[in-house]
DOGUMI-518909 format. One record per residue (C-alpha): x, y, z; residue in one letter; residue number from 1. Coordinates in Angstrom, 1 decimal. Layout:
! DOGUMI-518909
@c1 = X	c2 = Y	c3 = Z	code = A	pos = NUM .
...
END
This chain:
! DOGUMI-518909
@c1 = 4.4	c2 = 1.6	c3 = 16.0	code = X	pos = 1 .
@c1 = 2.4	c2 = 4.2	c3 = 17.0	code = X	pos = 2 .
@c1 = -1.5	c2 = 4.9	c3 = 16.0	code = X	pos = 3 .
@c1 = -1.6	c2 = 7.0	c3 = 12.7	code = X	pos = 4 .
@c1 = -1.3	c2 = 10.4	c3 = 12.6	code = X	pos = 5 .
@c1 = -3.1	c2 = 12.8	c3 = 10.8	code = X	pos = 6 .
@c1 = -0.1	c2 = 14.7	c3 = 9.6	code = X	pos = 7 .
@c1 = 0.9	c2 = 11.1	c3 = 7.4	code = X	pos = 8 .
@c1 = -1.4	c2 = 9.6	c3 = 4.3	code = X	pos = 9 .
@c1 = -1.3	c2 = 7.5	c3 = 1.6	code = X	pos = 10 .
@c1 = -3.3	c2 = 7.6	c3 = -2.1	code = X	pos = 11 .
@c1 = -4.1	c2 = 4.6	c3 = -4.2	code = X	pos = 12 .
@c1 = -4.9	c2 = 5.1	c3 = -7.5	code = X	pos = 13 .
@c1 = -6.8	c2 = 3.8	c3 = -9.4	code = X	pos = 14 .
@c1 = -9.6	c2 = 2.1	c3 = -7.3	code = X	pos = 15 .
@c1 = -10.2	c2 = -0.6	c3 = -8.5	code = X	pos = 16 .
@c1 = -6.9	c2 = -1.5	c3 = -10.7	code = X	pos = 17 .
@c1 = -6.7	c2 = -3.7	c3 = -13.2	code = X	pos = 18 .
@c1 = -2.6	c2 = -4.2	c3 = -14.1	code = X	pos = 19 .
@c1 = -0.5	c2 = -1.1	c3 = -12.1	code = X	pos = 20 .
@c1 = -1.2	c2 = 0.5	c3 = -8.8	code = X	pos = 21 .
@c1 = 0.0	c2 = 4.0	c3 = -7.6	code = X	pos = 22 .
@c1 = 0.9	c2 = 5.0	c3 = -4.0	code = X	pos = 23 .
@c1 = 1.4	c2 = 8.5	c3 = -3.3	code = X	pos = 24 .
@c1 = 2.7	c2 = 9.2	c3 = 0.3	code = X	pos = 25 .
@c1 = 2.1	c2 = 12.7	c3 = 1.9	code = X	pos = 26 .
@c1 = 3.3	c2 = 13.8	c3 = 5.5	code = X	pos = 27 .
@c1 = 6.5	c2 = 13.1	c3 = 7.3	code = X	pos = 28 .
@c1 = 7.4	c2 = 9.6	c3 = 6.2	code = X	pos = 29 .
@c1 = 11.2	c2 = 8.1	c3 = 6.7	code = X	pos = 30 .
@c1 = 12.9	c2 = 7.9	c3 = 2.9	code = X	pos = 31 .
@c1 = 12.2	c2 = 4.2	c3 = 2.8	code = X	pos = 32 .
@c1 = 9.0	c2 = 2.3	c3 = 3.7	code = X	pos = 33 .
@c1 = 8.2	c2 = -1.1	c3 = 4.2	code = X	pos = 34 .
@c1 = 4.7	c2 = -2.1	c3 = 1.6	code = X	pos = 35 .
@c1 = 3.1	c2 = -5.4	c3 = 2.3	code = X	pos = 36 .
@c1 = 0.0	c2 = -6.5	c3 = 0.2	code = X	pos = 37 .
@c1 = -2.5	c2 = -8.9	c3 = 2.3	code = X	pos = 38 .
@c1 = -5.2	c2 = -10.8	c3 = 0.7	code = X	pos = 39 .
@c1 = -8.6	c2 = -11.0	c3 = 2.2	code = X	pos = 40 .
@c1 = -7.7	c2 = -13.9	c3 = 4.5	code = X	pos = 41 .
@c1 = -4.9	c2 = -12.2	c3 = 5.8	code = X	pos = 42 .
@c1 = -1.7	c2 = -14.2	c3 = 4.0	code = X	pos = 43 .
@c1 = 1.2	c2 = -12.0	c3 = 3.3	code = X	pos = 44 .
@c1 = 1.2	c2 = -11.9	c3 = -0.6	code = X	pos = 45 .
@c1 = 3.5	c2 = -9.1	c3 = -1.3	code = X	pos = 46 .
@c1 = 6.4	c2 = -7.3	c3 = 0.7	code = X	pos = 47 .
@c1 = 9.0	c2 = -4.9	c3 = -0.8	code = X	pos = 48 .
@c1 = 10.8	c2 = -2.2	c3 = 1.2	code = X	pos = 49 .
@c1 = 10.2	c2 = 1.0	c3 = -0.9	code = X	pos = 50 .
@c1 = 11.5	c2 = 5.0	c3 = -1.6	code = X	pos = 51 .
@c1 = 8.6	c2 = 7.8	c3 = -1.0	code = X	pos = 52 .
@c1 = 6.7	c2 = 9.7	c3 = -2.1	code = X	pos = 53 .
@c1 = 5.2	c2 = 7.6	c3 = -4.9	code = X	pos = 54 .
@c1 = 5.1	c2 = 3.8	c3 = -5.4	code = X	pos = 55 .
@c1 = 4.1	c2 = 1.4	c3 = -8.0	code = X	pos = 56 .
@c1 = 2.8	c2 = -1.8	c3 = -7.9	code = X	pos = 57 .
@c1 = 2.1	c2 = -4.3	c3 = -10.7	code = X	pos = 58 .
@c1 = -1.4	c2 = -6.3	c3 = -9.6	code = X	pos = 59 .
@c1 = -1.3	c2 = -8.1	c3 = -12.9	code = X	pos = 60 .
@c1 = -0.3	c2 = -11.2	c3 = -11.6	code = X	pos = 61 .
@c1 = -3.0	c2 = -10.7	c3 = -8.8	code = X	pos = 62 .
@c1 = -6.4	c2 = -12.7	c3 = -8.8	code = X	pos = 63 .
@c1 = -9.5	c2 = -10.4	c3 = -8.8	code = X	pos = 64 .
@c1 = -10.8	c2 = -9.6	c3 = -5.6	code = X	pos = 65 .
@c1 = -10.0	c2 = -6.8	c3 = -2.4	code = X	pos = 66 .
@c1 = -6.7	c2 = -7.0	c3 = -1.2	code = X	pos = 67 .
@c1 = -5.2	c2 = -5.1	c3 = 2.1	code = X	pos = 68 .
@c1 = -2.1	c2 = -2.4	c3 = 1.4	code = X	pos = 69 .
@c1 = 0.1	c2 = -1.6	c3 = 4.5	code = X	pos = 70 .
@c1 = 2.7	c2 = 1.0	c3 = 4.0	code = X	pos = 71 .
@c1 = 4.9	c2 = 1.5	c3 = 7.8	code = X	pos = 72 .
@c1 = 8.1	c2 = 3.2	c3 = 8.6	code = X	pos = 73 .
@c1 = 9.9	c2 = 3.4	c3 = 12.1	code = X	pos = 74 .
@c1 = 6.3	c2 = 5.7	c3 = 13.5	code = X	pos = 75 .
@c1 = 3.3	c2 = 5.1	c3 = 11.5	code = X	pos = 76 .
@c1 = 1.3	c2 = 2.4	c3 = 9.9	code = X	pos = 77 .
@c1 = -1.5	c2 = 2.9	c3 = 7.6	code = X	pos = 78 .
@c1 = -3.3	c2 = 0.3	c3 = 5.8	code = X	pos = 79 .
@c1 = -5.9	c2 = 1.0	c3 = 2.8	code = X	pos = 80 .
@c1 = -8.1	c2 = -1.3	c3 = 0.8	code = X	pos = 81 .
@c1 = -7.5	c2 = -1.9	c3 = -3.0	code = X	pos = 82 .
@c1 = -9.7	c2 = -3.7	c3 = -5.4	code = X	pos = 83 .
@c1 = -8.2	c2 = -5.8	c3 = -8.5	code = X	pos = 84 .
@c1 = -10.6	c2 = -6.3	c3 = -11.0	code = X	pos = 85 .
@c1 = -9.2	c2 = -7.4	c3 = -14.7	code = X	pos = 86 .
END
């Protein structure tokens, strides 16, 4: 995987989320994505493989607390922070 580049970026909105959680993909990204959702001690909570430009994700289920998004394709990996607060 190579480091990020500038030309690819993700959104998540809203921050903090209580129930749903938007991903909006901008740049040069393949037509499906691999999402994975970390917790703060690292475990793999989540993974999907998804279709850009936008993605949602239901956090409902999710305790409250900061949680680690990674969205990667065949060149880039980014990986944002997301709060869940109910």
């Amino acid at each position: 995987v190579n480091e990020v580049e500038e030309s690819n970026s993700i959104q998540i909105f809203p921050n903090p989320s209580n129930s749903l959680t938007s991903i909006k993909l901008s740049g040069d990204w393949d037509a499906i994505v691999l999402l994975k959702v970390f917790d703060v001690q690292g475990k793999l909570v989540f993974e999907e493989s998804n279709k850009v430009p936008t993605i949602k994700l239901s956090t409902e289920n999710y305790a409250d607390g900061m949680y680690f998004i990674e969205l990667s394709d065949q060149n880039t990996s980014i990986m944002k922070k997301v709060t869940i607060q109910h």
